[in-house]
N, C-alpha and C positions, 0 to 999 in steps of 0.2 A: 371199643372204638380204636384205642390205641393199637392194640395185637392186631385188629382189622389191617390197617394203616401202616405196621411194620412186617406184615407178612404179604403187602403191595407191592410195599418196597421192595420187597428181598427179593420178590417173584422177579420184577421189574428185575431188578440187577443182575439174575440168574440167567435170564435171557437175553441181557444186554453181554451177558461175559460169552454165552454159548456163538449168538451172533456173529461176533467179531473172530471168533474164534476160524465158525464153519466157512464165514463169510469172506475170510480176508482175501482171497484173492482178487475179489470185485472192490477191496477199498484197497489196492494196491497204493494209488497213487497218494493215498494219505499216509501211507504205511510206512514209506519209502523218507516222506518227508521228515522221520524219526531216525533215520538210518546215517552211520558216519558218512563222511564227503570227502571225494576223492581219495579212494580206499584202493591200493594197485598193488601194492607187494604186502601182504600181512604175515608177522610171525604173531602166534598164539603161545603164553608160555603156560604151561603146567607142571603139577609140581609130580604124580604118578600117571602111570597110565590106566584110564575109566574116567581124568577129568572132564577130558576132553566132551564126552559126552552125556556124562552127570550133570555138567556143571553148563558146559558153552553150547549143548548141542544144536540150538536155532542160530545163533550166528556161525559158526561152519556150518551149517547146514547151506545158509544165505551167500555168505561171501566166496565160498567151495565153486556154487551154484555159476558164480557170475566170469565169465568166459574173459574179462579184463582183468581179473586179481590173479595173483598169485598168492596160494593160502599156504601155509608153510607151519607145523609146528614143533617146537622144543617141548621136549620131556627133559625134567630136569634129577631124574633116578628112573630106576628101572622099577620100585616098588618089589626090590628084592626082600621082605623084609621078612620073608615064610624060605627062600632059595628055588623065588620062581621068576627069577628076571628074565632069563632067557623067554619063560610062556610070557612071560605079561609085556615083552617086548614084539612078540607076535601078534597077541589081544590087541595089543597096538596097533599097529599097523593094518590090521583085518577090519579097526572099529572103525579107522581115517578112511579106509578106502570106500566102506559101505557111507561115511557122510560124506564123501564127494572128493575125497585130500587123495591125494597121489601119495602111496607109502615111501617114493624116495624124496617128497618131501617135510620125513617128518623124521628128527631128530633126536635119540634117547642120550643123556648122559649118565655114563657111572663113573663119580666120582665118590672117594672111599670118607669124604670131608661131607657128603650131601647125602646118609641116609635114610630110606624109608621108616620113619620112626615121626609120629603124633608126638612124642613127648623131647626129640632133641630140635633146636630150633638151628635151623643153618645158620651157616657164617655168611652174614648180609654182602661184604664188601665183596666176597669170592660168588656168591649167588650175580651181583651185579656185573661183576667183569665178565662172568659167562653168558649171561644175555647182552651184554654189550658186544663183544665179541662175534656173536651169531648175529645180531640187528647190522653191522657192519658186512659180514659176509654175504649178508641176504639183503644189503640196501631196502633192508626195510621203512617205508614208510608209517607204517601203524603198529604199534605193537598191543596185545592185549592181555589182560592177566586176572587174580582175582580181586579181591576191594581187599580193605584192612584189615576183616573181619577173618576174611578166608572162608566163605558161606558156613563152613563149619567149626572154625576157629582153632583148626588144624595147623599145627606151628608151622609146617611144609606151607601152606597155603597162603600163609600170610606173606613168611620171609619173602616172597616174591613181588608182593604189593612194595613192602620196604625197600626192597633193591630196588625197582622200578623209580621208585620216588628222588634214591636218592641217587641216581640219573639224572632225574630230570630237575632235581632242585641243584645239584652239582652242574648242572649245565653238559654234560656229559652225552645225550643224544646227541646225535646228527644233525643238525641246521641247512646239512646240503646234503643231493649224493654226488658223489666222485668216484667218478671214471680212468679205467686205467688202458691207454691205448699205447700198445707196444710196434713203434715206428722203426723200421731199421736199428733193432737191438735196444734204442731209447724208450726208455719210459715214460709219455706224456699225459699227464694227470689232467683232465678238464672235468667242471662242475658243469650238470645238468640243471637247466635254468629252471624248469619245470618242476623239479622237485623241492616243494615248500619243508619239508623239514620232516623230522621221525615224531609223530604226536602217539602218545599213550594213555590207555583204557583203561579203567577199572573196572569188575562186575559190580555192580552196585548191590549191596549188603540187604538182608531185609530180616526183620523182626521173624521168629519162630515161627507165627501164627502166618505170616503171608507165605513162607517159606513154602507149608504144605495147605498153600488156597488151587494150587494146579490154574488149571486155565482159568478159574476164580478173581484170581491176580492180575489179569491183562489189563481193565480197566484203570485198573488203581495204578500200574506200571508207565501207561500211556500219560497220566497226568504228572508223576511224579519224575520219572526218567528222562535224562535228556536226549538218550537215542535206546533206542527202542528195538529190537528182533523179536518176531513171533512166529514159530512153526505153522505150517500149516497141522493138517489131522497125516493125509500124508508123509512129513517131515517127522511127526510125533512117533510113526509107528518105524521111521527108519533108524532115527534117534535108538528108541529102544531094543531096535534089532541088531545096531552098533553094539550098546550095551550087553545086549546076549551072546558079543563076541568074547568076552570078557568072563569066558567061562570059571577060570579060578576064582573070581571073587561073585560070584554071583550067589550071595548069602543069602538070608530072607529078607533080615533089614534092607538090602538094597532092593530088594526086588519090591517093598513099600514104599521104599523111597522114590523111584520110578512111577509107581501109581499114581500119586497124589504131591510131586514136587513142581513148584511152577518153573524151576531152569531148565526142567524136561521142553514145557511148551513156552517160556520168555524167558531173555534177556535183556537187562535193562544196563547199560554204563554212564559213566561219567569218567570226563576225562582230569588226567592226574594231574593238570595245572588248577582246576578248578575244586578239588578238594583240599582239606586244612589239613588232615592225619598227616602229625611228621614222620619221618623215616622210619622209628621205633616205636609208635604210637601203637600201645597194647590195651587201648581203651576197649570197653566189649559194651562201655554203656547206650552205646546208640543201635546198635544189636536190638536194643529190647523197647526200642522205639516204634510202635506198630506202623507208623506213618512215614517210616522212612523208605 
């Protein structure tokens, strides 16, 4: 009875994940109700170039998409860490353009203090001033990045969750933007009333096991997440055709990893006012939390 009763279920849930999947464009207007609010200039930060669509690729897919944003992103190294910055800043720019990003808005830094290296962890206050610096040039109102965990717990990946936080726990974003209009050689500064303030994202973190559930994971994302991105099947196969720009790195592992990862087909955030990880928060216990 029982095995009867949990192979219903599972049936049941297998077609409830395919559904929503193939289906989504016909529940758009549920879809949407998951999605950030008043979204017009977005910078995306990443830490190499291949994050972008490892890791984000259904929200630039979405926000790219939409004819009122401006989608913008920093690379924060070139991922020279083999003396292949120069290709992987091309990789770059080739993977933005196929998800929808205009290559002259997308931004690589090399800096000799922020190398491609898993094992040194950036200097947080210098990682912060850089993307401060850029959210000010680009009056960015939304910024986005990865959670604490860093999906992979890649010290690149994180330091930028930290920098981000401690922005915004320093009070350091923007609260307005401001305008600079040059009158008969004067410089007159006026604030745009319209714009509420620079708010920021995190990728919400997920247990191993959801990690590689692929589209398996939508359901469980949609209850748990507070806003929500999902690829269409379209979106999934352009996603991984970005990633096939990315021809130096295109190992085996990653070519698995693509298969059966759900940040290929969802994105789930939460925003950094309403999570507790402080700044240096190198906690990895809620990582192994299946339910998060």
């Amino acid at each position: 009875m029982w095995p009867l009763l949990l192979l219903l279920i599972g049936s049941l849930y297998v077609l409830l994940c395919v559904l929503l999947h193939v289906f989504q464009p016909l529940l758009a207007g549920y879809a949407e109700r998951k999605w950030l609010r008043n979204v017009r200039n977005v910078a995306l930060i990443v830490a190499h170039p291949d994050d972008e669509c490892m890791f984000f690729g259904p929200v630039v897919m979405k926000l790219a998409a939409d004819t009122g944003c401006q989608f913008r992103v920093l690379c924060l190294s070139s991922g020279n860490s083999e003396g292949l910055g120069d290709v992987r800043k091309t990789e770059l720019k080739n993977s933005c353009r196929i998800l929808g990003v205009d290559p002259s808005n997308v931004m690589v830094v090399s800096h000799t203090r922020l190398p491609d290296d898993s094992l040194v962890r950036w200097d947080q206050r210098l990682v912060a001033k850089i993307i401060l610096q850029h959210i000010l040039a680009w009056n960015s109102d939304t910024v986005l990045t990865f959670g604490s965990y860093g999906v992979s717990g890649h010290l690149n990946h994180r330091v930028l969750y930290s920098a981000l936080r401690y922005l915004y726990s320093g009070k350091q974003l923007p609260a307005c933007k401001i305008e600079g209009i040059n009158y008969c050689g004067t410089l007159i500064v006026s604030i745009v009333s319209d714009f509420e303030g620079c708010c920021a994202y995190a990728l919400d973190d997920v247990s191993v096991v959801r990690k590689y559930l692929g589209l398996f994971d939508v359901p469980i994302t949609y209850l748990l997440s507070r806003y929500v991105y999902v690829a269409t099947y379209s979106e999934v196969v352009r996603i991984k055709n970005a990633m096939g720009s990315h021809r130096s790195q295109l190992v085996w592992f990653r070519k698995l990893y693509l298969a059966f990862s759900r940040y290929v087909v969802i994105n789930g955030f939460s925003a950094i006012d309403d999570l507790t990880g402080g700044c240096d928060d190198d906690s990895e216990d809620d990582y192994f939390d299946f339910f998060r």
